[in-house]
PASEBA-1860 file (N, C-alpha, C; in nm, 3 decimals):
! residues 125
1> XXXXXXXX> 1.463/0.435/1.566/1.463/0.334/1.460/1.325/0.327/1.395 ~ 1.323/0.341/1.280/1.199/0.346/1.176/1.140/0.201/1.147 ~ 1.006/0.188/1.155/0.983/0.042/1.146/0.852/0.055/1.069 ~ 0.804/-0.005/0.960/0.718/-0.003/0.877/0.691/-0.183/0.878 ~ 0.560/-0.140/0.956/0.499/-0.322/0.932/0.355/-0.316/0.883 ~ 0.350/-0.381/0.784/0.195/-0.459/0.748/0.184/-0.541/0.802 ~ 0.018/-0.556/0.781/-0.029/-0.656/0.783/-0.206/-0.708/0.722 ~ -0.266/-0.809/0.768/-0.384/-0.834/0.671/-0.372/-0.899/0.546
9> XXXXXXXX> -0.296/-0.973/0.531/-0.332/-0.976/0.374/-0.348/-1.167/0.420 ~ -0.394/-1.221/0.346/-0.459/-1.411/0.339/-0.460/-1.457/0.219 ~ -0.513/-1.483/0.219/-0.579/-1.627/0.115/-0.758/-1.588/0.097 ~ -0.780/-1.523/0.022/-0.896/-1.457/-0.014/-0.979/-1.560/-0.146 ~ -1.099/-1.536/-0.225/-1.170/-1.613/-0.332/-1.167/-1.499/-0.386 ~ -1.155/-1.498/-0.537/-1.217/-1.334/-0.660/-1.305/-1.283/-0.620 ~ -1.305/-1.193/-0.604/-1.431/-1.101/-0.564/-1.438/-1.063/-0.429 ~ -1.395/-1.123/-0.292/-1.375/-1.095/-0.220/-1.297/-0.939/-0.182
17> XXXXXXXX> -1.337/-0.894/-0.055/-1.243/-0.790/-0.005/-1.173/-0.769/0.088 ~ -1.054/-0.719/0.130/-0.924/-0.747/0.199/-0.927/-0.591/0.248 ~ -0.864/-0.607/0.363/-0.794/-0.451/0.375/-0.682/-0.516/0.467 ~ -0.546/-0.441/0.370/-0.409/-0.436/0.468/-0.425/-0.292/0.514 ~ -0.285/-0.310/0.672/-0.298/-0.179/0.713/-0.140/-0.175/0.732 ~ -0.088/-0.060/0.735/0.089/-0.042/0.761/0.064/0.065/0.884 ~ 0.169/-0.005/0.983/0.179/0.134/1.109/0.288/0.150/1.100 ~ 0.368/0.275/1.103/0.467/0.273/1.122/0.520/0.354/1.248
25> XXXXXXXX> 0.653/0.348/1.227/0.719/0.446/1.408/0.811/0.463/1.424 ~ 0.884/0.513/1.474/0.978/0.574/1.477/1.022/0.682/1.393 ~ 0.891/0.777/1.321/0.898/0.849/1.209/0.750/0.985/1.250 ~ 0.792/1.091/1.201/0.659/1.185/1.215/0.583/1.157/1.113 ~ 0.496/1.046/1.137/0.434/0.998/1.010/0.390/1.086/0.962 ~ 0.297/1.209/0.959/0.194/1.292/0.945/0.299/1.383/0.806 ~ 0.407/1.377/0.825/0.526/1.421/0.738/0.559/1.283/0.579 ~ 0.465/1.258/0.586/0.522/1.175/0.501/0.409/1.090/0.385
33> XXXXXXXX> 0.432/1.083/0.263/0.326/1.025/0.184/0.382/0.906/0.206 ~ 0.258/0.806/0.198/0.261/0.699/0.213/0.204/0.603/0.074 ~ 0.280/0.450/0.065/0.234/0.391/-0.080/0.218/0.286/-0.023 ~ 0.187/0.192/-0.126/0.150/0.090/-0.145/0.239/0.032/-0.265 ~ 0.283/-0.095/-0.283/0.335/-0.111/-0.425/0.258/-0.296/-0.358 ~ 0.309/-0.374/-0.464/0.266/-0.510/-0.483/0.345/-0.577/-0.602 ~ 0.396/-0.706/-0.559/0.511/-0.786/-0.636/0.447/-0.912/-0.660 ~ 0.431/-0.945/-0.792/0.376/-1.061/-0.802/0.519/-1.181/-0.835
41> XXXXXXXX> 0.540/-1.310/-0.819/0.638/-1.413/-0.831/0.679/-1.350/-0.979 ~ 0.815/-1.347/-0.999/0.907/-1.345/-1.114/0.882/-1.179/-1.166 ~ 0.779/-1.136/-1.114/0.767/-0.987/-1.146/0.840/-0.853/-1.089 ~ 0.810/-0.747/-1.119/0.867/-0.643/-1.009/0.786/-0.566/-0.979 ~ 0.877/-0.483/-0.884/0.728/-0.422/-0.765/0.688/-0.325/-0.856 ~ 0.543/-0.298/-0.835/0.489/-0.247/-0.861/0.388/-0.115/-0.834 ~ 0.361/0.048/-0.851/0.311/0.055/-0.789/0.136/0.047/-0.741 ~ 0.068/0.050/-0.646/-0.076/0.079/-0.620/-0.103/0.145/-0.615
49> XXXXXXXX> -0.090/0.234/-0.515/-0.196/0.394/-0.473/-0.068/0.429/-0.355 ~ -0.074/0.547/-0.356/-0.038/0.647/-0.262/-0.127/0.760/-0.248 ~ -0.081/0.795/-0.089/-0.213/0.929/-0.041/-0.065/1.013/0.024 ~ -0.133/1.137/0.016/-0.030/1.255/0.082/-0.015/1.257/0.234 ~ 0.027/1.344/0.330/0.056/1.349/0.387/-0.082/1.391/0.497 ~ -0.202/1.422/0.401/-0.296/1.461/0.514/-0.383/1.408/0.429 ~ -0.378/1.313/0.342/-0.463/1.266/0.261/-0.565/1.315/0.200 ~ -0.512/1.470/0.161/-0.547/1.518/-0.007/-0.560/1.452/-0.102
57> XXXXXXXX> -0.410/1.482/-0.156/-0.401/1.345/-0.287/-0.412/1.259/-0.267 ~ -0.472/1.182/-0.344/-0.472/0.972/-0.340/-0.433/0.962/-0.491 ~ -0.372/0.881/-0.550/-0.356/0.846/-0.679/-0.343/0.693/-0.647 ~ -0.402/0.595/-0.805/-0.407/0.546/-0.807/-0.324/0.454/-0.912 ~ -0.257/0.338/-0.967/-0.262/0.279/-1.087/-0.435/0.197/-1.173 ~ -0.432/0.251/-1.273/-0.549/0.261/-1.352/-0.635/0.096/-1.302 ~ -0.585/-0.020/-1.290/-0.593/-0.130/-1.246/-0.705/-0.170/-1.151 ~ -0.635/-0.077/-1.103/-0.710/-0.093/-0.926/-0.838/0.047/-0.905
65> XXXXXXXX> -0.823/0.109/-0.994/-0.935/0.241/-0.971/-1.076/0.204/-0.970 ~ -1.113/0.224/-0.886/-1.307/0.209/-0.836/-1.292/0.101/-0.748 ~ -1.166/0.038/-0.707/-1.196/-0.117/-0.632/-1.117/-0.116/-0.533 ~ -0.952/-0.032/-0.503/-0.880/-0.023/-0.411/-0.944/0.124/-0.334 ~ -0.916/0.140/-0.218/-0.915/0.260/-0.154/-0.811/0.290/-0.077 ~ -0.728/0.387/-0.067/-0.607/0.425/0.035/-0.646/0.495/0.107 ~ -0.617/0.481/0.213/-0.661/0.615/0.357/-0.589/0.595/0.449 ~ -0.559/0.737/0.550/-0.471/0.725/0.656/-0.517/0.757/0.769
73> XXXXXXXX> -0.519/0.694/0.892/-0.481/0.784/0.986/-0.381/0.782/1.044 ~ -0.378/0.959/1.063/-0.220/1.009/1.130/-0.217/0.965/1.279 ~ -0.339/0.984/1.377/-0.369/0.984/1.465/-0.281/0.846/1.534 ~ -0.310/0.725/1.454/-0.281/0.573/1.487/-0.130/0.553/1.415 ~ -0.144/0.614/1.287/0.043/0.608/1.264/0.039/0.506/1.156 ~ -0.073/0.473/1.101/-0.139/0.374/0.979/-0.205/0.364/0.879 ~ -0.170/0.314/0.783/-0.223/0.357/0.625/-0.262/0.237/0.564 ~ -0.398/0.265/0.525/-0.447/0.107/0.495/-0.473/0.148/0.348
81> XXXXXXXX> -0.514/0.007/0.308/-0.559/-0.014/0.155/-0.651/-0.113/0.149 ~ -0.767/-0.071/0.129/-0.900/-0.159/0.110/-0.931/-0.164/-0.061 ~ -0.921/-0.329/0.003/-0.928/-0.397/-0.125/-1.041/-0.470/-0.214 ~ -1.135/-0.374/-0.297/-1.285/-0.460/-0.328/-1.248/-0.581/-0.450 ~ -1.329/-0.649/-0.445/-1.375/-0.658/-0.628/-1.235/-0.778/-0.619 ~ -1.162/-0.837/-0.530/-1.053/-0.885/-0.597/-1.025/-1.007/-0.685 ~ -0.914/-0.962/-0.773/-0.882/-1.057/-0.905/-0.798/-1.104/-0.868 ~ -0.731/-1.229/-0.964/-0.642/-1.348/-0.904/-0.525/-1.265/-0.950
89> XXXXXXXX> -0.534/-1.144/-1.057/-0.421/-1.157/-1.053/-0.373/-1.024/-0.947 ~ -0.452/-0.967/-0.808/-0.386/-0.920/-0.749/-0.297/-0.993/-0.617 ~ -0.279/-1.146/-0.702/-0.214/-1.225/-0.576/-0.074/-1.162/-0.580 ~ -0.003/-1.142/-0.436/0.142/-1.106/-0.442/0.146/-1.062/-0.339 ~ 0.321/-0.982/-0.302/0.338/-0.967/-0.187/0.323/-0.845/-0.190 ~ 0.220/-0.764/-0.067/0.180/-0.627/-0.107/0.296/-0.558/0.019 ~ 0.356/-0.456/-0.029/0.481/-0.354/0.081/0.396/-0.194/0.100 ~ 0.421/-0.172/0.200/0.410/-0.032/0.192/0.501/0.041/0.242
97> XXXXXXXX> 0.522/0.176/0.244/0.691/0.260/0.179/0.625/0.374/0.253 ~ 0.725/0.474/0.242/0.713/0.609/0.318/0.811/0.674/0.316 ~ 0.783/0.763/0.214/0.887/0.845/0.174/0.842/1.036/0.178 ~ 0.916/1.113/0.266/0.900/1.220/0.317/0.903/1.356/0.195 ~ 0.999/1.322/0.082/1.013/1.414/-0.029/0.919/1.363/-0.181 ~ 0.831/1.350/-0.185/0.794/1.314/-0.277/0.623/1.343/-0.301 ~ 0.562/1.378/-0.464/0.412/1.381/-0.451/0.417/1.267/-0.476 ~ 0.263/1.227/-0.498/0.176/1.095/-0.510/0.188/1.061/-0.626
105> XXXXXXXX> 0.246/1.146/-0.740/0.224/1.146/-0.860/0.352/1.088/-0.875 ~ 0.441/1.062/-0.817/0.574/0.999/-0.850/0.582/0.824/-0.799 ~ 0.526/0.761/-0.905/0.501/0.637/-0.889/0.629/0.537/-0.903 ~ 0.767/0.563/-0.897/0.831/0.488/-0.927/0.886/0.428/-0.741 ~ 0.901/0.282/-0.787/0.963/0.256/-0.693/1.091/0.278/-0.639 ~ 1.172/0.387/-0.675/1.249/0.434/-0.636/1.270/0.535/-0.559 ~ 1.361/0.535/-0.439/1.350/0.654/-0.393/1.303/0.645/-0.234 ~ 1.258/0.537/-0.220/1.130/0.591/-0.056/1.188/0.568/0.034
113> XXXXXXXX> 1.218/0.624/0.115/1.299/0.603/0.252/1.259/0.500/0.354 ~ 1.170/0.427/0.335/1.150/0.330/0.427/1.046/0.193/0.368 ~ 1.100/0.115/0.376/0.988/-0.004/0.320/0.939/-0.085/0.399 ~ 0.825/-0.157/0.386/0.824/-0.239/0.551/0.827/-0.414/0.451 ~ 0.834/-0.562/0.537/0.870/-0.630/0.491/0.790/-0.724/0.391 ~ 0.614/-0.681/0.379/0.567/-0.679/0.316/0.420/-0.822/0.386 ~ 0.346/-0.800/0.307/0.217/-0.903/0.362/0.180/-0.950/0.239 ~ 0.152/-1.096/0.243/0.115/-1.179/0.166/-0.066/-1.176/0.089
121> XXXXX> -0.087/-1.140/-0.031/-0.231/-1.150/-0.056/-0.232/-1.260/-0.148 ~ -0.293/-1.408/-0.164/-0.374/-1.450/-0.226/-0.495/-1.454/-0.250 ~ -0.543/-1.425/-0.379/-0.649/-1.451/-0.471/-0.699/-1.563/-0.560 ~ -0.754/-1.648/-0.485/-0.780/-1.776/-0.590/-0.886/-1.754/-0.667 ~ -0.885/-1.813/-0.776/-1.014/-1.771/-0.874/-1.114/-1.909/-0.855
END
């Protein structure tokens, strides 16, 4: 059974920095690119950054470039996202996904074989 859990995310001030981390299991993680997306209230998900499977590629949405970082280790089975510089409006519920057929460059939220149930980030300004 495949289980994708975050966690880390609070109640942060602007500018502050956060890092969530996702472990997952029941899966050969090392097989699999891993994302990030983020849903703000009344909005839809969205994506962040994804890294490949040995964390070559990283791509980013333009948003978050110079201030998010994605990285994995395979070793622990966990993929974090460090979060600088943060703005109010990256408050929302951040998920991370893991999907085995896909590059980094395929940003749609469709498609990923596994989602986990997601961690809460507020940003107050």
């Amino acid at each position: 059974q495949v289980q994708v859990v975050e966690s880390g995310g609070g109640l942060v001030q602007a500018g502050d920095s956060l890092r969530l981390s996702c472990a997952a299991s029941g899966l050969t993680f090392s097989n699999y690119v891993m994302g990030w997306f983020h849903q703000a209230p009344g909005k839809e998900r969205e994506f962040v950054a994804a890294i490949s499977q040995r964390g070559v590629n990283r791509n980013y949405v333009d948003s978050v470039k110079g201030r998010f970082t994605i990285s994995r280790d395979n070793a622990k089975n966990t993929v974090y996202l460090q979060m600088t510089n943060l703005k109010s409006e990256a408050t929302a519920v951040y998920y991370c996904a893991a999907d085995r057929d896909r590059s980094t460059s395929q940003t749609t939220r469709d498609g990923w074989d596994y989602w986990g149930q997601g961690t809460q980030v507020t940003v107050s300004s």
